[in-house]
VEXFIGU-643350 format. One line per 2 residues: number of its first residue (from 1); for each residue x negated, y, z of C-alpha. Coordinates in nm, 3 decimals. Layout:
N
NUM = X Y Z; ...
END
This chain:
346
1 = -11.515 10.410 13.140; -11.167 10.425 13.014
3 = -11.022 10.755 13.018; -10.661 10.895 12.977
5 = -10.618 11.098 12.655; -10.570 11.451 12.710
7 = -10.306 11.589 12.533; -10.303 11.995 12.400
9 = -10.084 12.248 12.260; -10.277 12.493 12.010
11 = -10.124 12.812 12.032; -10.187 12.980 11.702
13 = -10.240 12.870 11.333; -10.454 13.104 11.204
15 = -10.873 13.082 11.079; -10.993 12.986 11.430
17 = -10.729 12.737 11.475; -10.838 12.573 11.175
19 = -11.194 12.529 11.285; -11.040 12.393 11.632
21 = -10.852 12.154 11.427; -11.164 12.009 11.239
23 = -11.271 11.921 11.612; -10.973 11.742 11.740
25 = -10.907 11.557 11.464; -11.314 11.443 11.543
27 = -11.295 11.385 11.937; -11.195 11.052 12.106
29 = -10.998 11.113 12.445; -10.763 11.403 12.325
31 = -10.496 11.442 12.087; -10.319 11.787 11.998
33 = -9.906 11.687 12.009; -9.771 12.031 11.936
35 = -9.896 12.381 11.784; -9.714 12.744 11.854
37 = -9.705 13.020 11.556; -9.560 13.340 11.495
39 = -9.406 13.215 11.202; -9.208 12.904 11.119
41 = -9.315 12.784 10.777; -9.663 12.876 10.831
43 = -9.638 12.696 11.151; -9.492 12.363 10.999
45 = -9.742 12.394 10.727; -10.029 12.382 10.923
47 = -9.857 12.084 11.182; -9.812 11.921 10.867
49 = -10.163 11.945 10.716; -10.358 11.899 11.070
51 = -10.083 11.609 11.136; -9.934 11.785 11.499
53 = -9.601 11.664 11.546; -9.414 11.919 11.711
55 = -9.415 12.319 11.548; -9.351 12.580 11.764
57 = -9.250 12.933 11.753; -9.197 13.016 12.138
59 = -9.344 12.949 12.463; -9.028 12.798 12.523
61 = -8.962 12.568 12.228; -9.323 12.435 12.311
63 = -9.223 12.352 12.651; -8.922 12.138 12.491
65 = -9.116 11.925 12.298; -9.403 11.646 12.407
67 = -9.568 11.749 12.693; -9.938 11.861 12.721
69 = -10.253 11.886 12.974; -10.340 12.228 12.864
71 = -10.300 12.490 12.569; -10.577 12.612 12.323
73 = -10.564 12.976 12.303; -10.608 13.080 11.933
75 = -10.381 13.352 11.909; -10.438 13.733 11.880
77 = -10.609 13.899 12.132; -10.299 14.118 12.273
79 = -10.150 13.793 12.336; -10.435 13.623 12.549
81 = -10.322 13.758 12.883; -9.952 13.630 12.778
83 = -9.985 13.301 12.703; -10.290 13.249 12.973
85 = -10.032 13.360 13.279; -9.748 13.122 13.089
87 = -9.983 12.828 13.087; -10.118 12.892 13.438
89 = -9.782 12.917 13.571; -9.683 12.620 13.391
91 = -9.983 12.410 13.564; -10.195 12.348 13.223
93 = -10.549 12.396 13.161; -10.646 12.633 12.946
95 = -10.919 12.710 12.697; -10.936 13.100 12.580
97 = -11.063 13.185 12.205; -11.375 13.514 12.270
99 = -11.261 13.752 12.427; -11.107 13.645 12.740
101 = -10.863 14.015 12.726; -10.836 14.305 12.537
103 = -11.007 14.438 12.874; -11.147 14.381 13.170
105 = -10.854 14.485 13.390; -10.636 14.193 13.158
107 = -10.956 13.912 13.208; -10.929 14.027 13.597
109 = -10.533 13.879 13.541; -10.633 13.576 13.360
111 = -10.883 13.499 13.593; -10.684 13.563 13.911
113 = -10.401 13.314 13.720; -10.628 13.023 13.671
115 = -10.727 13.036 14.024; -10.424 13.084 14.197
117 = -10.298 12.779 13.969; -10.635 12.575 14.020
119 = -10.635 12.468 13.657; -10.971 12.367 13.442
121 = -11.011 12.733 13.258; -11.284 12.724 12.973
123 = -11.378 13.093 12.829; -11.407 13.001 12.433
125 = -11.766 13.155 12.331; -11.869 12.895 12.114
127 = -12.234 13.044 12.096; -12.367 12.891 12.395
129 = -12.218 12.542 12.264; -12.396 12.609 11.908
131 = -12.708 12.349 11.870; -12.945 12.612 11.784
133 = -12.848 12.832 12.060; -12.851 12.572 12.272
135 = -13.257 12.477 12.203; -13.310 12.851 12.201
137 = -13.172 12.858 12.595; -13.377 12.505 12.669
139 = -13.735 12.726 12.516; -13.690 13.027 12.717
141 = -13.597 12.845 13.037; -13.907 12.674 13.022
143 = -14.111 12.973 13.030; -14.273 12.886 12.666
145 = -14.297 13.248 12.585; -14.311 13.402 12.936
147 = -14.074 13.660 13.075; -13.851 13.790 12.807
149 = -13.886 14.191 12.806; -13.691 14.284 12.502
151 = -13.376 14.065 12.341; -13.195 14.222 12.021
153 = -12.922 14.020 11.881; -12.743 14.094 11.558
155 = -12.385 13.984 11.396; -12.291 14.110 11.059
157 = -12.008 14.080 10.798; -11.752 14.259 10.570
159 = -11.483 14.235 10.821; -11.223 13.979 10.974
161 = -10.955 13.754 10.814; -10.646 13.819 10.980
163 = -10.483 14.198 10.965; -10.453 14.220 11.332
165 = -10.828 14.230 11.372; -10.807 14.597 11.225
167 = -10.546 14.730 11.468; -10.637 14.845 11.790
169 = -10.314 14.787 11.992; -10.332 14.428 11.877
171 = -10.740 14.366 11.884; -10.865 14.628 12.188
173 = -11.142 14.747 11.916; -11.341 14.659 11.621
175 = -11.650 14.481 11.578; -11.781 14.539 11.938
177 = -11.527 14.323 12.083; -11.509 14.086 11.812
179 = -11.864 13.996 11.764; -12.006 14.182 12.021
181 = -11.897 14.010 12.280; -12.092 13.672 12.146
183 = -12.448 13.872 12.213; -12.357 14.021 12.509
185 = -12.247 13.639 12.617; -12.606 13.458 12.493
187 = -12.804 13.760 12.654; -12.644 13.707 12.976
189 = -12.638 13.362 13.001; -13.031 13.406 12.853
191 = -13.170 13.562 13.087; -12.935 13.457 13.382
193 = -12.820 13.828 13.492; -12.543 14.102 13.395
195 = -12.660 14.449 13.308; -12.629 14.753 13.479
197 = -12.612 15.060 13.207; -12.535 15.064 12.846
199 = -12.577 15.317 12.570; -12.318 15.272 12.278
201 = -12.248 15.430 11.938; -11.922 15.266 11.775
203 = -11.810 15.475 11.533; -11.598 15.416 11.217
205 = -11.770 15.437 10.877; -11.619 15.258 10.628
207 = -11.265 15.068 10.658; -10.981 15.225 10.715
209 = -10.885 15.109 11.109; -10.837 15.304 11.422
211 = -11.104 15.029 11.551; -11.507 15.101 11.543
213 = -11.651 14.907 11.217; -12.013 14.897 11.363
215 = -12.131 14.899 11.656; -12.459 14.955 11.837
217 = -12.529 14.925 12.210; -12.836 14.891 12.456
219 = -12.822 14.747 12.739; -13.072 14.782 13.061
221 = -13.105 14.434 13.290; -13.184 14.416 13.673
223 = -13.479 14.242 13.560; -13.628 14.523 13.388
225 = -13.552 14.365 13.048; -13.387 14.543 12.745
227 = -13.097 14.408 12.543; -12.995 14.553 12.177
229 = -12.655 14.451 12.000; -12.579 14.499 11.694
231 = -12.206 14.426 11.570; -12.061 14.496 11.210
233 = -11.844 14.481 10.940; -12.043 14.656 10.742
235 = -12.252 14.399 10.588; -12.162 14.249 10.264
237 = -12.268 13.859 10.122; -12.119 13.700 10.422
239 = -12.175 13.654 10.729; -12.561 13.690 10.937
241 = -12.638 13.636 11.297; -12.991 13.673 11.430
243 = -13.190 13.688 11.753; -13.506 13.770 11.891
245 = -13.630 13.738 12.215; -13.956 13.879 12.285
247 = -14.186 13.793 12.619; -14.505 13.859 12.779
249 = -14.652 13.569 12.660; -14.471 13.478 12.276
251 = -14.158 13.503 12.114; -13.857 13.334 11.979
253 = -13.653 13.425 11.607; -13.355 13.272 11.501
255 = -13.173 13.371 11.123; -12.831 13.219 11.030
257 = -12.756 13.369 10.694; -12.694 13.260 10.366
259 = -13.027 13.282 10.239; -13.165 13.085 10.542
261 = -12.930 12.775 10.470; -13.148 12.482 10.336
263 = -12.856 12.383 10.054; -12.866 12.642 9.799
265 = -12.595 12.614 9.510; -12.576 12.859 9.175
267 = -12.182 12.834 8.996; -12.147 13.023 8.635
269 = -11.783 12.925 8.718; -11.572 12.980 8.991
271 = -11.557 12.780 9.274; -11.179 12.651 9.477
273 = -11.416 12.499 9.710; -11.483 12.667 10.133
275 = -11.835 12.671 10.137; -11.912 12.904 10.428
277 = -11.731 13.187 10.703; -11.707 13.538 10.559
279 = -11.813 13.484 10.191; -11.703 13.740 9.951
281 = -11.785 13.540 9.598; -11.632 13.294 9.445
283 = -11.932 13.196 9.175; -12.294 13.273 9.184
285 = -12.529 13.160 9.457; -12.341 13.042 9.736
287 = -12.481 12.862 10.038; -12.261 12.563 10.250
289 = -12.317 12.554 10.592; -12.274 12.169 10.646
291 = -12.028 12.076 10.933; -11.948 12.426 10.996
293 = -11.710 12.352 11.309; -12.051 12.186 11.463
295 = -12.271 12.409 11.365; -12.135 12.685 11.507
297 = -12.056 12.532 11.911; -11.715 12.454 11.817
299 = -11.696 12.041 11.868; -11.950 12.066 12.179
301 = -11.732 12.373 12.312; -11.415 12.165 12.302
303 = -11.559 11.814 12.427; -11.685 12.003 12.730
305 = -11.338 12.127 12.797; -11.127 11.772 12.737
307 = -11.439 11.609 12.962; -11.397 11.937 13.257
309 = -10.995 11.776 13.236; -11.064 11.432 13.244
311 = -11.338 11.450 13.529; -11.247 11.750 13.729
313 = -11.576 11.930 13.690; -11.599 12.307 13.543
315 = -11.655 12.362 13.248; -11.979 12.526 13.117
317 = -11.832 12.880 13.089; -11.545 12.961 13.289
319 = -11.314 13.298 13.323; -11.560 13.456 13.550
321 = -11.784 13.446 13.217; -11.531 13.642 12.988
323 = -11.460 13.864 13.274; -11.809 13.993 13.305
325 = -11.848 14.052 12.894; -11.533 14.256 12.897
327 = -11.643 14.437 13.165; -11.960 14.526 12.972
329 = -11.708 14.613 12.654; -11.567 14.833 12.860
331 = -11.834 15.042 12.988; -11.983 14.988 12.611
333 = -11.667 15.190 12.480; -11.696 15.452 12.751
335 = -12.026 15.529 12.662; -11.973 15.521 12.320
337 = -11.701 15.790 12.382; -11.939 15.980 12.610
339 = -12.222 15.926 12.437; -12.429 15.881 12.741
341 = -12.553 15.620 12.941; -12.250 15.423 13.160
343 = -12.303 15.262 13.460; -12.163 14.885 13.443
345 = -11.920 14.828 13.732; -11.858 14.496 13.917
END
């Protein structure tokens, strides 16, 4: 079946952008025409080196160049509820970089938008895309290790890229909402339910931010079953996600760190070349993570989204998805303030 290319506008030009980029420049059926940035020559640079004809640096000088299907939100997260209401309005389909808002009362917004607009609205938590996640899901569903009673998740670095990460005003918080919200995402869509009370501590130990740099939450399920997340940028040598899921009748692990990677490479000198996310050396051992953008849900993520446009079906995570992890942020944050158990509205 021949099917019309779908044509986006990335909004942003920063590290996530560049992984999105990998993927277009990979998928049949979709071509970016334009890209939006804060700041000109950055902007061209990156149109130039991705090959985007038209740069951007407003909403609407990206309306008065080529036009586009729908807009790939890549940008800060302050600017997520923005740019979502601009596209919605505008009729385009939009796909949201994790988290949908800095809150839930800004996700609430988006999500009302997309509706009242009836666009294709993807929530960006490339997790559930990733392959490994995705065989993870298949085991559990299948009951191979019974009912899962206990599910601890863990995502660990030094800290983000960009500046704006580190600023509240600009981010909503620290590592909670940046890489907590891709455990509290698997969890939910693991065991098929939201929770109903969370214990948090999020305090700041290390960096210099108004944000939390590590966070630890539990969370209770309907179900019965216990959740535990650990977010922070607190861990040096890169970048490590785990997960365990424990049943009544076996158990699943899963390690993505450097160490784990099957290509192991030692440099006396240093090294130009990107090798992997979040890695602090230059020479030494350093482990590649091959086709990173695949790896980590990123081209599966995205081909979902251009096939929800093309066909008219929803995507696999929607609004209502993001929604329901900020809400969980939220009441995270409150407890962690509190330091007591919070109920989880909704």
């Amino acid at each position: 079946m021949n099917r019309v290319a779908v044509r986006v506008a990335m909004l942003g030009t920063g590290f996530i952008a560049e992984f999105r980029a990998q993927v277009y420049a990979r998928l049949q059926g979709v071509e970016v025409v334009a890209v939006l940035g804060r700041d000109a020559a950055k902007t061209a640079a990156f149109a130039s080196r991705v090959g985007i004809g038209h740069a951007a640096t407003s909403w609407e000088q990206l309306l008065s160049g080529p036009d586009f299907d729908a807009v790939d939100l890549c940008v800060p997260n302050n600017r997520h509820r923005e740019y979502a209401l601009l596209a919605a309005s505008a009729g385009k389909h939009i796909l949201c970089e994790k988290p949908l808002g800095m809150n839930e009362a800004e996700a609430l917004d988006m999500l009302a938008a997309v509706e009242r607009a009836g666009v294709i609205h993807a929530y960006g938590e490339n997790m559930l895309h990733a392959p490994d996640f995705r065989e993870i899901l298949d085991i559990v569903a299948a009951g191979t290790i019974g009912k899962p009673l206990w599910v601890r998740g863990r995502e660990a670095h030094f800290g983000p890229h960009s500046p704006w990460f580190w600023k509240k005003d600009q981010s909503g918080g620290g590592a909670m909402i940046d890489m907590g919200c891709h455990l509290i995402a698997v969890f939910n869509h693991l065991l098929g339910e939201q929770p109903t009370s969370v214990l948090c501590h999020a305090p700041t130990l290390h960096h210099d931010t108004d944000c939390e740099d590590i966070a630890l939450a539990l969370l209770k399920y309907p179900s019965g079953t216990l959740g535990q997340c650990e977010a922070s940028w607190l861990q040096r040598g890169g970048m490590q996600v785990t997960l365990e899921v424990s049943g009544t009748e076996g158990m699943v692990t899963y390690d993505r760190s450097g160490l784990s990677q099957p290509i192991k490479v030692f440099a006396r000198n240093q090294v130009q070349r990107y090798f992997s996310e979040k890695v602090e050396h230059d020479r030494g051992w350093l482990f590649p993570t091959v086709d990173e953008y695949w790896r980590y849900g990123y081209y599966d993520q995205i081909r979902d989204f251009v096939e929800c446009i093309q066909t008219g079906r929803k995507p696999k995570l929607g609004f209502a998805e993001g929604v329901a992890v900020n809400r969980i942020m939220d009441a995270a944050y409150a407890s962690g303030r509190s330091g007591t158990w919070q109920s989880i509205g909704g």
